[in-house]
N, C-alpha and C positions, 0 to 999 in steps of 0.2 A: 504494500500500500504506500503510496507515494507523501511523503512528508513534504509541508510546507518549510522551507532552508531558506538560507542568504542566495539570494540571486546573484549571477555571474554572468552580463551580458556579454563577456568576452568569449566568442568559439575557440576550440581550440586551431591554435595556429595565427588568432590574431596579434597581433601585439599590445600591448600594455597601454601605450596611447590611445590603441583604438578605443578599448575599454575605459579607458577615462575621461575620453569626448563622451561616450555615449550615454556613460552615468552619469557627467556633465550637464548634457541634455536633458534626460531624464530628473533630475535636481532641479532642475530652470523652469519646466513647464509644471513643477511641484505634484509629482506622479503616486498616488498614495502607496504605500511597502507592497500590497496585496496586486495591485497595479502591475508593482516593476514586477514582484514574481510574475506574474503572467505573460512578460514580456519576453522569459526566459522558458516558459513552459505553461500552457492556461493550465492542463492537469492538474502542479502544485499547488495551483490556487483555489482549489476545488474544496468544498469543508467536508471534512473528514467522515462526519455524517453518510455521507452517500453512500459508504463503504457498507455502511450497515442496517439502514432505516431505508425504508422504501418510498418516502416522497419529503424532500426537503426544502423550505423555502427562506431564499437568504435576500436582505435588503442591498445593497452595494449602490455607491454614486447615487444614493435615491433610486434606484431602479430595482424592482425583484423580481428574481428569477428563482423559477421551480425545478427544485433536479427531480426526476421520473425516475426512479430504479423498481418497480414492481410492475413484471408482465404485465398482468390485470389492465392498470392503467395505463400501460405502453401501449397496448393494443386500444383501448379507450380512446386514448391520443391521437395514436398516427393514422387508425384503420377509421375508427368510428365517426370520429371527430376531425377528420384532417382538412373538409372544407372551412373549419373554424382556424385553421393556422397559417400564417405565411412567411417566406424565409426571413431570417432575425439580420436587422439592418448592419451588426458587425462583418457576418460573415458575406453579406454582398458588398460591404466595403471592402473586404479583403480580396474577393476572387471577380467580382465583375467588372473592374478594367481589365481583367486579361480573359476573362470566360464571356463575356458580354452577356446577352439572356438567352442561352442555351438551354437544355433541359436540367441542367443541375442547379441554374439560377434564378431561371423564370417563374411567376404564378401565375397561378389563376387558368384562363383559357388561352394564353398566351401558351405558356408548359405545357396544357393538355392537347394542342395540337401538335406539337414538338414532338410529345412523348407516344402519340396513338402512329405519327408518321416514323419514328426509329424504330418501334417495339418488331415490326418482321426485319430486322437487321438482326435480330439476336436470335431466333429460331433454334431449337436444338439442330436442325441440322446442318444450317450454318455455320454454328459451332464445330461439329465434326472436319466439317467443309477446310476448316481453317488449320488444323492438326497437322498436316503434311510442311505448313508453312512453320509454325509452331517450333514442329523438330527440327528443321532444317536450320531454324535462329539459334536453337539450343545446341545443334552438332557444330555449329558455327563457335560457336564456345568453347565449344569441348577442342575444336582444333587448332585453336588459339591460346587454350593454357597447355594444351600438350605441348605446341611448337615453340612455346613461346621460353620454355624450361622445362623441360621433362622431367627432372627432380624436382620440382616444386617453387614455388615463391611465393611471397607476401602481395595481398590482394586485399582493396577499400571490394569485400563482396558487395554491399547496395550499388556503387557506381558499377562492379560488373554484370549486375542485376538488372538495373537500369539501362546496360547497353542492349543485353540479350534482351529483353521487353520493347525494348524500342525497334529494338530491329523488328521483333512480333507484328510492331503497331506495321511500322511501314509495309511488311511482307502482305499483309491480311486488309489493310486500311488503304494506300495508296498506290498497291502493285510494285513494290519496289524503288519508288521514285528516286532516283539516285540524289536529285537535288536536296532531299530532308536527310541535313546530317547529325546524327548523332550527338558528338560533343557541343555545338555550339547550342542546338538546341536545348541541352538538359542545361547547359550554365545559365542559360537565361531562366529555365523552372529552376532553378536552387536558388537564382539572384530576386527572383520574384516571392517565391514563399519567403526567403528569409525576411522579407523586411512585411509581412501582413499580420506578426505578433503587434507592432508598432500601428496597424491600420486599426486593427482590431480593438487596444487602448484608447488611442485618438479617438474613435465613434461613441467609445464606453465613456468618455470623458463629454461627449457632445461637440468637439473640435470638428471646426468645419474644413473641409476634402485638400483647403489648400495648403492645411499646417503642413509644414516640412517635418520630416522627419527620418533618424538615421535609416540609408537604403534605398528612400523616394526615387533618387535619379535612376541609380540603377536598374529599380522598379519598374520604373518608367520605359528607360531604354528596351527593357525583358519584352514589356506587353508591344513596345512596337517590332519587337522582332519578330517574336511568335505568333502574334496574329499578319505579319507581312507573311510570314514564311504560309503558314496556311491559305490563305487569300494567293499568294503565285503557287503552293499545289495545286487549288482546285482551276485557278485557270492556266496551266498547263494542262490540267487533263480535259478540259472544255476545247482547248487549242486541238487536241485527238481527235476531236470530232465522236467519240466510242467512250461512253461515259464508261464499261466496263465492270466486271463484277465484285468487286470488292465492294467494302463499305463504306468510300469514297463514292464509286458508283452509284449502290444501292442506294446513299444521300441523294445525289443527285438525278436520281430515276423517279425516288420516293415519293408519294401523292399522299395529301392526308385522305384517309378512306371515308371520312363524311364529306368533305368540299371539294374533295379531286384536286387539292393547290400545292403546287411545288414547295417546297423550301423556300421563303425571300433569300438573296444573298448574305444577308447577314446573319442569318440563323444557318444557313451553309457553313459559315468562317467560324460561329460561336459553337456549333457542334461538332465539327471537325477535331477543331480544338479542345473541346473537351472531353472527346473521346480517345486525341492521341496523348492529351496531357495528363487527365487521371488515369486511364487505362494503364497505361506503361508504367508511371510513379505508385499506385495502389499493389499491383502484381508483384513490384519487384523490392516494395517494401515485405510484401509477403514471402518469399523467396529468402529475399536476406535473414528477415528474423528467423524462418525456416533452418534453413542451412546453421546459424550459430545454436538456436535451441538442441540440435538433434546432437551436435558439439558435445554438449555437454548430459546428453543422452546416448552412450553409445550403444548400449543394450537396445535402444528403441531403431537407432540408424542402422543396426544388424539387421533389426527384422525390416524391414523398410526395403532394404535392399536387396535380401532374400528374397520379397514379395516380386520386385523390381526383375530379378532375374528369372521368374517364370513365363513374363511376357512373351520369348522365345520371337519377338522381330523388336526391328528398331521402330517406335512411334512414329518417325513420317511413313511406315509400311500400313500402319494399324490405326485409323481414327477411333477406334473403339478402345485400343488401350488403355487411356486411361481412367475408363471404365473396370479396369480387371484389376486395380491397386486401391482397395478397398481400405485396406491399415491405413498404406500411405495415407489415401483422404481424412483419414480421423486422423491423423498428427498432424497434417495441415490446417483443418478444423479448430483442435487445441490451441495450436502456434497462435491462430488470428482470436483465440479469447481470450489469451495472453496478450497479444504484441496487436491489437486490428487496428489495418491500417489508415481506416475511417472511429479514432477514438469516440467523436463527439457529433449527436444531431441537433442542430438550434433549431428551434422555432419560437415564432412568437405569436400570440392569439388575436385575428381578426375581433372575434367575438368569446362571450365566458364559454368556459372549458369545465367542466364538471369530473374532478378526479374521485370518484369516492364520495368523500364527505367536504373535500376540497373544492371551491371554485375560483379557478385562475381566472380574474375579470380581462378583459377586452387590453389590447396592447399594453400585455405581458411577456416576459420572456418564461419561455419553457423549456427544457433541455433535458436530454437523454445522454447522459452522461455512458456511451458505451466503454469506455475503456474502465470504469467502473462497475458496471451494472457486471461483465465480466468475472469480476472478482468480489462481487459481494456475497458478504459472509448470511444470509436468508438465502442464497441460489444454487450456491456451489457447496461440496463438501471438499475442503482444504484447496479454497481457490485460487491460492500461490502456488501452489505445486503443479508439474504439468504431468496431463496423465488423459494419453489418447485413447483411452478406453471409456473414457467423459462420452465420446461420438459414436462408441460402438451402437449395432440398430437397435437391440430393445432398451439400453439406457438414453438415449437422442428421441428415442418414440415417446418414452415416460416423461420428457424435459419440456417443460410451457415452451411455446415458440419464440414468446417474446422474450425468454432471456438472455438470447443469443444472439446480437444483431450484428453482425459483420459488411452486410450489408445493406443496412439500413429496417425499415419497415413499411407495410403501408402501400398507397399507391406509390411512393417514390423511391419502393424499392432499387436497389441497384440495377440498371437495366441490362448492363456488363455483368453480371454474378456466373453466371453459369459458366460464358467467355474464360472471366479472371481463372478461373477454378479447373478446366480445363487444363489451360497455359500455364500453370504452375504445376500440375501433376507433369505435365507431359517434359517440360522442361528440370523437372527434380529427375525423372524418370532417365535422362538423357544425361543428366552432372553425376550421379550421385554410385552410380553404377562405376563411374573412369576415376572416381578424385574422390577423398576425404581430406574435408574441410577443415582442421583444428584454429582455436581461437590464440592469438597473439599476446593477448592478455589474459588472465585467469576473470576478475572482473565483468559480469553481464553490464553492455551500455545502457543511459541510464535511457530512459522512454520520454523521447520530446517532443511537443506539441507543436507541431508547423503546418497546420490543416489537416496533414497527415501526421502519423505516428512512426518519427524516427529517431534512429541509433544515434544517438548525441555525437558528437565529434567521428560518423560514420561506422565502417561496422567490418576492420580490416582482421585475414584470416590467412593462415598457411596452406594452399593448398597445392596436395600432389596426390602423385598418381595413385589406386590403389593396387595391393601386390596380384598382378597377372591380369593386369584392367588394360597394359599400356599398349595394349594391342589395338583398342576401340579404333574407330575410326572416327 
């Protein structure tokens, strides 16, 4: 359970001036203690409560918000009740200059067009469809750390995480475009998340969009990249003349099935984008904490891999395989109620919300505290400890649904979940068979809040080959 500490806005790797500009800063605009920690991780700022009480409500800057941690009322909330909520104006300060009003930012009937014209892009068999592309991102890996050191070497796993997932998006999302690269792209997503702790305070403060603050330019520069770069994907592939089958295509083939209307342009560039940007950053946080948990479970990464070696072909032969790694799926499962890469749901209430015996009146904030609701001590039995037999089927069948939200609930369920879940088997299936992973540090990193849920100062590992693996291809 995560303790409220002295905050340390210095990453590691910064230098010492940088940290004392920015606590400078922070001093100047007279940011309250509970503030700065959140500027450092919103988790540690969470009251401690939530860990164990199933609905909490806390006053902050004159504004209150209710933490949700009992199914019951999660399902209340998102399923029952969700015409009564809409996105909490921090988190569109944070993500809608670079996301615009895509399906992950939009309401109302704006979102529900969006989201009735993506949903046949996700299809289970679409899914399968994409597995051939899937392994060949993942072999691509695999012959990059063979070649690269055959004995092994020291590896940031998220950023090799991050590259294999990317590569995913472009294989599956843009036919390969050779123009969307890699590195420059993901420094623009690390330069833009890191400075929306700092968006996310400023709005909590009531500071209007033009305060400055440490990371703004950078920020800045990230959303006109990444929305440039997406906006010349889609019209190079309009220059084709063959919009094609991917789900770049499939965008722009899409008709909403009540009005027959295309996509407008900007809802092309705002969900492109946010398909290649959470897509890839979601997986390959799940991937990394993956890979260090099993670390430090080796009895569990035995059987994992045994499982792994029954498949008898390699997964670009087999879109069903990762259907046949039924364990693996439950330590994957574990991993993300441990480590999800989506810790936290905001919402805020259009109208009263009736929790129980609770009612949250009209423009309130409400929150689903998932990376807590996880490890709460009413849900789980020793919900620090990791233990993938939590997901085996008759104990997962006996389990509320709503305790488990990984990806989200509700109609705004993850519309990616099946996709993610896929491409993580299938790429575990394709690493974990040639290489074991060990950790660099003895140390688990600590869990920090940057929209997503990452390894503090990254999440670097030794890897090399396993004995009689070095043959893989």
């Amino acid at each position: 359970m995560p303790a409220v500490g002295t905050f340390r806005v210095c990453e590691p790797g910064r230098p010492p001036l940088a940290e004392a500009v920015i606590e400078g800063v922070a001093e100047a605009v007279a940011l309250p203690s509970v503030l700065v920690t959140m500027l450092g991780s919103l988790i540690e700022a969470w009251p401690r409560q939530i860990y164990t009480q199933p609905l909490v409500t806390t006053r902050f800057l004159g504004q209150r918000t209710t933490y949700v941690c009992d199914p019951g009322h999660i399902r209340s909330l998102m399923v029952d009740q969700a015409d009564a909520l809409e996105r909490e104006p921090f988190m569109l300060r944070a993500l809608a200059p670079a996301l615009g009003s895509g399906v992950l930012t939009a309401d109302g009937a704006h979102w529900r067009r969006q989201r009735r014209t993506a949903v046949p892009m996700f299809r289970p068999d679409r899914v399968r469809s994409f597995v051939p592309a899937m392994a060949r991102a993942a072999a691509a890996t695999r012959a990059r750390w063979r070649d690269a050191d055959p004995a092994g070497t020291e590896r940031d796993i998220l950023r090799e995480m991050m590259r294999t997932t990317f590569d995913v998006i472009v294989a599956t999302m843009v036919s390969g475009d050779p123009h969307l690269a890699v590195e420059p792209f993901g420094a623009a997503m690390d330069a833009y998340l890191g400075q929306t702790s700092w968006k996310i305070a400023l709005e909590m403060l009531r500071a209007p969009a033009w305060v400055p603050h440490p990371g703004a330019r950078a920020g800045a520069e990230a959303v006109r990249y990444l929305r440039g770069e997406v906006a010349r994907t889609i019209a190079r592939r309009r220059a084709r003349g063959e919009p094609g089958s991917d789900l770049l295509g499939l965008l722009l083939q899409a008709r909403d099935p009540e009005t027959g209307e295309p996509l407008p342009e900007a809802s092309l560039i705002d969900n492109l984008l946010t398909f290649v940007s959470a897509g890839h950053e979601t997986t390959a946080l799940a991937l990394a904490w993956t890979f260090r948990v099993l670390a430090e479970h080796p009895e569990v990464e035995r059987r994992v891999v045994a499982e792994m070696a029954q498949l008898g072909a390699d997964p670009a032969a087999d879109p069903e395989a990762a259907d046949r790694l039924p364990y693996t799926r439950q330590v994957l499962l574990e991993v993300m109620r441990l480590y999800p890469p989506a810790p936290l749901i905001v919402r805020r209430t259009r109208a009263p919300v009736r929790l129980g015996d609770t009612v949250v009146p009209a423009g309130q904030s409400v929150h689903v505290p998932v990376y807590a609701l996880h490890r709460h001590a009413l849900l789980w039995d020793k919900p620090e400890v990791f233990d993938p037999d939590r997901f085996a089927p008759e104990r997962a069948a006996a389990r509320d649904r709503y305790a488990y939200l990984p990806f989200g609930a509700g109609p705004r369920v993850c519309i990616g979940m099946s996709l993610a879940l896929t491409e993580c088997l299938v790429i575990l299936a394709t690493l974990l068979p040639a290489f074991r992973l060990r950790p660099v540090t003895a140390e688990m990193p600590p869990a920090q809040f940057r929209v997503t849920l990452r390894p503090k100062g990254g999440l670097t590992m030794r890897v090399a080959p396993r004995h009689g693996a070095s043959h893989v291809a």
